[in-house]
N, C-alpha and C positions, 0 to 999 in steps of 0.2 A: 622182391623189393622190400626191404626193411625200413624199421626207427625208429630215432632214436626217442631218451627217455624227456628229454624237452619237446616233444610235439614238432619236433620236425622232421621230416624222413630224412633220410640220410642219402637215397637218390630218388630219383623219379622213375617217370613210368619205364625211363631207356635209359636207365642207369643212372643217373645222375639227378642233379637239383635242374629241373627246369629252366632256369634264369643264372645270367651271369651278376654275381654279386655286385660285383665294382659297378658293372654300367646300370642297376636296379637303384644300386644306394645313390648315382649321381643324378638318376633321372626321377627320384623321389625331393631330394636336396634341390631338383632346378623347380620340380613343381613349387614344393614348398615356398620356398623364397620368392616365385612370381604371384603367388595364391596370397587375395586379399578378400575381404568382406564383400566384397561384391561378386566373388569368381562362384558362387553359389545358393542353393537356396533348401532349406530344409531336408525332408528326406535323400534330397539327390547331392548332396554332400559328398558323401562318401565315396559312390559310386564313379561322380564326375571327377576326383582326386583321382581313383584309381583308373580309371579311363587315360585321361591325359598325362600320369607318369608309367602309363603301358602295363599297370601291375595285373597279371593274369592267374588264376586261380590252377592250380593244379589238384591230383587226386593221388591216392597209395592204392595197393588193393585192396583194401579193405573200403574202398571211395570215400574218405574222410577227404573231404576240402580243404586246402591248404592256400595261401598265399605268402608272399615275401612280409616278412616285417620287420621293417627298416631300425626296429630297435636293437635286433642282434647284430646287427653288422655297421650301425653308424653309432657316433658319438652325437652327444647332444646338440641337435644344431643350432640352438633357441634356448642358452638357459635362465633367458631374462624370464619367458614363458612357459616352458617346459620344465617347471617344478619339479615335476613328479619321476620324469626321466629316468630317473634308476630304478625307480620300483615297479616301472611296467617291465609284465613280461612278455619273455623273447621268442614264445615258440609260436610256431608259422602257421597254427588253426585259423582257420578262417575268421571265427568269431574275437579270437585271441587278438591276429591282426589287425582286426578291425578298427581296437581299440585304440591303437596306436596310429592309424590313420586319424581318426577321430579328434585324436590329443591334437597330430598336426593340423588338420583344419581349424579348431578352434583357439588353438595358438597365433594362427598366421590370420584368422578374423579379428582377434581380438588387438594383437598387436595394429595392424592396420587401421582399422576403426580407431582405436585410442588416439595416434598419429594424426588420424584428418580429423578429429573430434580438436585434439588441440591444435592443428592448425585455426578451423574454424575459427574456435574461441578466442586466438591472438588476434584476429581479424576484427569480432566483436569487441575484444579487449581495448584495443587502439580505438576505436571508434567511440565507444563509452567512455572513457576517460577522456578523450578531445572536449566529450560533451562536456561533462563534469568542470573541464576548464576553462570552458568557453560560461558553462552559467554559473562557474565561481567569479569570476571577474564581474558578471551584471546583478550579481547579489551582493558583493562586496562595494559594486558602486551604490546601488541602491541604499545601501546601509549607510553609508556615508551624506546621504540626503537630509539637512537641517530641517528641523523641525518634528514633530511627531507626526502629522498628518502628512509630509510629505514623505518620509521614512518607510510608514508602513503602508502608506500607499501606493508607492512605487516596488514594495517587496509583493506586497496581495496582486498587483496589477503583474506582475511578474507569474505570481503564482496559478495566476488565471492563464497567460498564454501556457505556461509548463501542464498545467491539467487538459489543454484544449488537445495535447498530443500524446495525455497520457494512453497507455493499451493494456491491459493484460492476455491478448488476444494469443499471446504463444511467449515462451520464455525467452526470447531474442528481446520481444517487446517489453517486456517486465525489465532486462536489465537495461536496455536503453533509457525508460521513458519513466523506471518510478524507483530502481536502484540509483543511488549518490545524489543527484544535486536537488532531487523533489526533498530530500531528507536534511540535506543544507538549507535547503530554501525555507523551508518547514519549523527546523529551529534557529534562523534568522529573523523572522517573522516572531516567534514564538520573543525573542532577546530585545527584536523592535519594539512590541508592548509593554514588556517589563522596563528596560531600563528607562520609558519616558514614563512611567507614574503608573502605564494601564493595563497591570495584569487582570486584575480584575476586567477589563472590559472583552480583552484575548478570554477569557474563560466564558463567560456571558457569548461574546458572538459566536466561538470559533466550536466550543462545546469537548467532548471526548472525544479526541482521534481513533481512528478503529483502525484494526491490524489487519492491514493488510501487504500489499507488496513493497512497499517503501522502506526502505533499510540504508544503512552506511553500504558502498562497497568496498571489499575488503579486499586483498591482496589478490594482487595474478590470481598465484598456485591454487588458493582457494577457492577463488572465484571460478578456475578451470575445471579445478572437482565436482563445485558443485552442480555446472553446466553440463559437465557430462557425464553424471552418475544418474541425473534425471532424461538425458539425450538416449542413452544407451538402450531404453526404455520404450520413452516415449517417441524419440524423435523431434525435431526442430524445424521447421523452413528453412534453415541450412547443413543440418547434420541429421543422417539419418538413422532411423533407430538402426542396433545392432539386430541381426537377422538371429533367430530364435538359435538356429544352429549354431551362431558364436556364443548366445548366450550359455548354450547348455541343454539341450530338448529332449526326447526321447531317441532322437539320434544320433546324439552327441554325447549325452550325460556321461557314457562307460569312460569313454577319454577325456572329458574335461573335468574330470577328478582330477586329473594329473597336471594341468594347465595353473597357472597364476589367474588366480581372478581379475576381470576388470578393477575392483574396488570390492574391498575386505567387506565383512559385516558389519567390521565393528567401525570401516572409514563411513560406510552408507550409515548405519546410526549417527556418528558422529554428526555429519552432513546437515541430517536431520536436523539434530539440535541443536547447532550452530546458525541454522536458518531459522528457526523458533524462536530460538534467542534474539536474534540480531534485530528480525520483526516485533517482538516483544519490547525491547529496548528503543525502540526510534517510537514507538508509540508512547513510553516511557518519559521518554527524554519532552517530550512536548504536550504531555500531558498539566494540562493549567491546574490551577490552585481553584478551591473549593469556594466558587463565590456563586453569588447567581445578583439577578436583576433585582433592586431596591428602588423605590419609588421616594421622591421627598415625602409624600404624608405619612408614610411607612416611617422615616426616618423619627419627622415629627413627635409621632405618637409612641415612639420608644420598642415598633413590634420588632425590625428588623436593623442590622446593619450589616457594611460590606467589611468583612474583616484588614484590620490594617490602614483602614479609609473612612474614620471617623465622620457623622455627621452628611458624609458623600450619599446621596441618592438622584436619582432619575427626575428631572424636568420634563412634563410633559407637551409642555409648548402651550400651557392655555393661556391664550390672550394674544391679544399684537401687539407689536409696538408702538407708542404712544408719544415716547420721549426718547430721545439720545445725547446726553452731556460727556464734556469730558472732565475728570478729575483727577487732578495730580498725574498726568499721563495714564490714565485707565479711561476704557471707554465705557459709561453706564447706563443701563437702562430700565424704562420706565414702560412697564406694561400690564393694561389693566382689562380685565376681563367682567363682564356684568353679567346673572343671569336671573330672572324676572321667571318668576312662576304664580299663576294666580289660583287661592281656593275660596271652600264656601263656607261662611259660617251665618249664625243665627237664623239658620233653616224653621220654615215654619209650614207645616203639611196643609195642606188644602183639602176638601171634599172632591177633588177631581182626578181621573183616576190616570193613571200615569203606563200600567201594566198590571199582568199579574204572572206572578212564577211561583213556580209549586203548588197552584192553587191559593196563591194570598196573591190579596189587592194589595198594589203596591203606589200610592198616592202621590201626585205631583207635591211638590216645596218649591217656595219660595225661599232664595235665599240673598243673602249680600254677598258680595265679591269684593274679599281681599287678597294685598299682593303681598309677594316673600321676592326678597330682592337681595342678591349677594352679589358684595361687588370685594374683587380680587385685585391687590397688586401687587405686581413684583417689581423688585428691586433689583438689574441680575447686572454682576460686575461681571466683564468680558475676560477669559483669561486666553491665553495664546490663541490666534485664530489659524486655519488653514490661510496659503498665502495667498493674496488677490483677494480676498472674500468681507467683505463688506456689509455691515444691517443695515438697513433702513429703514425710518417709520412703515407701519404696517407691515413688517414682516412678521413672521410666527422661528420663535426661536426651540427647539427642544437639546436637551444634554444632559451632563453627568453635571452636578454642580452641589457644590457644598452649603448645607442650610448653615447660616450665621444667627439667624433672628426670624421666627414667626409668632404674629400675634394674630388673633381671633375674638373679634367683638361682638357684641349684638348691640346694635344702636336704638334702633324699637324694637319693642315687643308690645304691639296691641292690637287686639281684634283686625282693624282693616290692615294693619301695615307693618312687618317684621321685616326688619332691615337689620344686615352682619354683615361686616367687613372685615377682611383678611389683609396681611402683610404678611410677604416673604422676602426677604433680605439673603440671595442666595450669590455665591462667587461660581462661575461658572468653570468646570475642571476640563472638560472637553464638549466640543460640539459635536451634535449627534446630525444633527436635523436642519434645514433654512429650507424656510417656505416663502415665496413672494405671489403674493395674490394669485394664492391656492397651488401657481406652479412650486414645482422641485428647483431650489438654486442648488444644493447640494448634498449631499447626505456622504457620511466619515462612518463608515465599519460599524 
């Protein structure tokens, strides 16, 4: 028994090759093409290929191991995935073989897997995008909503059910529940604020968005990559990871040299930072302008202001209301605040002993008792209200309002009795706050 100079005998043990070519190469080509990601599982890969296309090991005399390998006698059967196809080689060592078994299983997994990974994803695809359609249409009415408190209250009230279903709990969930219309919704709201006067207030409440899964989604094809370049991996609650053997393992590696990868290197970096991106940019896109919270006395005394929003600072509601007229179709109001604090002067120590600390007597005083009396009023012009929403006496008003006019007197100043009166003459730019005998009427963002 001889052979030849490619590693394959030239006959077997009884003269000839063991196996008939033609019916080896068809019943490796039926495996093949039935063999998907699921017909196997790691080490026994190989093994279970060669089982069910009948491939049996022969010997020479010299007992070198041999088997059939389908790459000298077929043509490429797969050359979507069988890249490497011509540069395996063809002789029939067993380990040589192997190789080229190896190629076939991780070809026929990976194509398979790829296949139901994008079917899955059209399924996810259709479904996400219905959504996307269905909360473009109730963001788009939303927005359409007159007024400014009706506006961005019906987009926040929107934003509250959309977060009640947010998930990050598996990546199906991420692109259902925080890919596309969270990111619409997010800078509709963000357009709501600006274009009715209150960026400034969008900044103050809403603060710096953080990066996290919320993005535009973007195309199918991309959207498919991305879904199953991380699935291949990790796996999904509807796509399961690729088993180690398609990926490439200790048992597969020799032949899946030869194989098309699921996704190149440089498409999985891509991926990457195409995801980076996109997250980076929706956090971008909605990130407010540089304001923070201003107080009228702040405003006042020249420490601070809101850029763009001369004179605008924070009403903090002190006082009720006292008065309600109306002027030239503006409603105004009158609310004044007292506050009464009493001390001691022309104190005069007595022989009577009061404590002692640190070791000192510390002597009772007589003293007189006078008052400090500040009495506050405000002047506040009403400007757009929420709708249905109404003041009336005794209520406690708080907002954004712009100071016109404050004055600051001291009416006495003597021993018993220091009295200062204050005026604020303020236009009110949004309402923040309505209190009615103590309860909440309503509070605006």
């Amino acid at each position: 028994m001889g052979g030849s100079s490619d590693g394959t005998p030239s006959t077997g043990p009884f003269g000839m090759l063991p196996y008939d070519e033609d019916e080896a190469g068809k019943a490796v080509l039926a495996t093949f093409k039935s063999w998907d990601y699921t017909s196997c599982e790691n080490h026994m890969c190989v093994p279970d290929f060669k089982k069910q296309a009948g491939v049996k090991e022969y010997q020479d005399k010299a007992t070198y191991i041999y088997l059939y390998n389908p790459r000298r006698t077929l043509k490429n059967p797969d050359p979507t995935w069988l890249t490497g196809w011509d540069k395996m080689p063809e002789d029939e060592k067993a380990n040589t073989s192997d190789e080229t078994y190896q190629a076939l299983i991780v070809a026929a997994m990976r194509r398979t897997w790829l296949a139901k990974c994008y079917a899955d994803y059209l399924a996810i695809d259709k479904e996400a995008r219905a959504l996307d359609a269905k909360w473009a249409t109730e963001i788009a009415e939303a927005s359409k909503v007159p007024g400014p408190y009706g506006r961005i209250g019906a987009l926040l009230d929107l934003q509250k059910t959309a977060q009640k279903s947010a998930s990050s709990q598996s990546v199906i969930d991420i692109l259902m529940t925080q890919v596309g219309f969270q990111r619409d919704l997010r800078i509709a709201i963000k357009k709501a604020y600006e274009s009715t006067g209150r960026d400034y207030l969008y900044a103050i409440v809403s603060g710096a968005p953080q990066q996290n899964d919320v993005r535009a989604r973007l195309d199918a094809a991309t959207e498919r990559d991305m879904y199953c370049a991380y699935a291949a991996s990790n796996g999904t609650p509807k796509t399961p990871a690729l088993d180690s053997a398609g990926r490439g393992n200790s048992y597969t590696e020799r032949g899946a040299k030869y194989v098309k990868p699921l996704f190149s290197e440089e498409t999985l970096k891509k991926i990457d930072r195409l995801q980076e991106k996109e997250e980076k940019k929706s956090v971008d896109e909605v990130r407010p302008g540089n304001f923070s919270k201003v107080y009228i006395e702040g405003i006042e005394k020249g420490e601070k202001e809101i850029p763009g929003h001369p004179k605008l600072g924070y009403y903090s509601g002190f006082g009720e209301v006292k008065k309600i007229t109306q002027n030239s179709g503006k409603t105004e109001l009158e609310i004044l605040y007292a506050y009464t604090n009493e001390y001691a002067y022309d104190c005069v120590e007595t022989n009577r002993i009061h404590s002692i600390q640190n070791g000192r007597i510390v002597y009772r005083e007589i003293c007189k008792t006078g008052k400090s009396i500040q009495e506050t009023t405000v002047r506040l012009t009403l400007g757009e209200m929420p709708e249905g929403v109404t003041v009336q006496v005794g209520d406690k008003v708080e907002g954004y309002a712009i100071v016109k006019k404050h004055e600051a007197k001291t009416v006495t100043d003597t021993k018993p009795l220091i009295k200062k009166t204050e005026l604020w003459v303020l236009e009110l730019e949004h309402l923040s706050k309505l209190t009615r005998k103590e309860k909440l009427v309503g509070q605006w963002f």
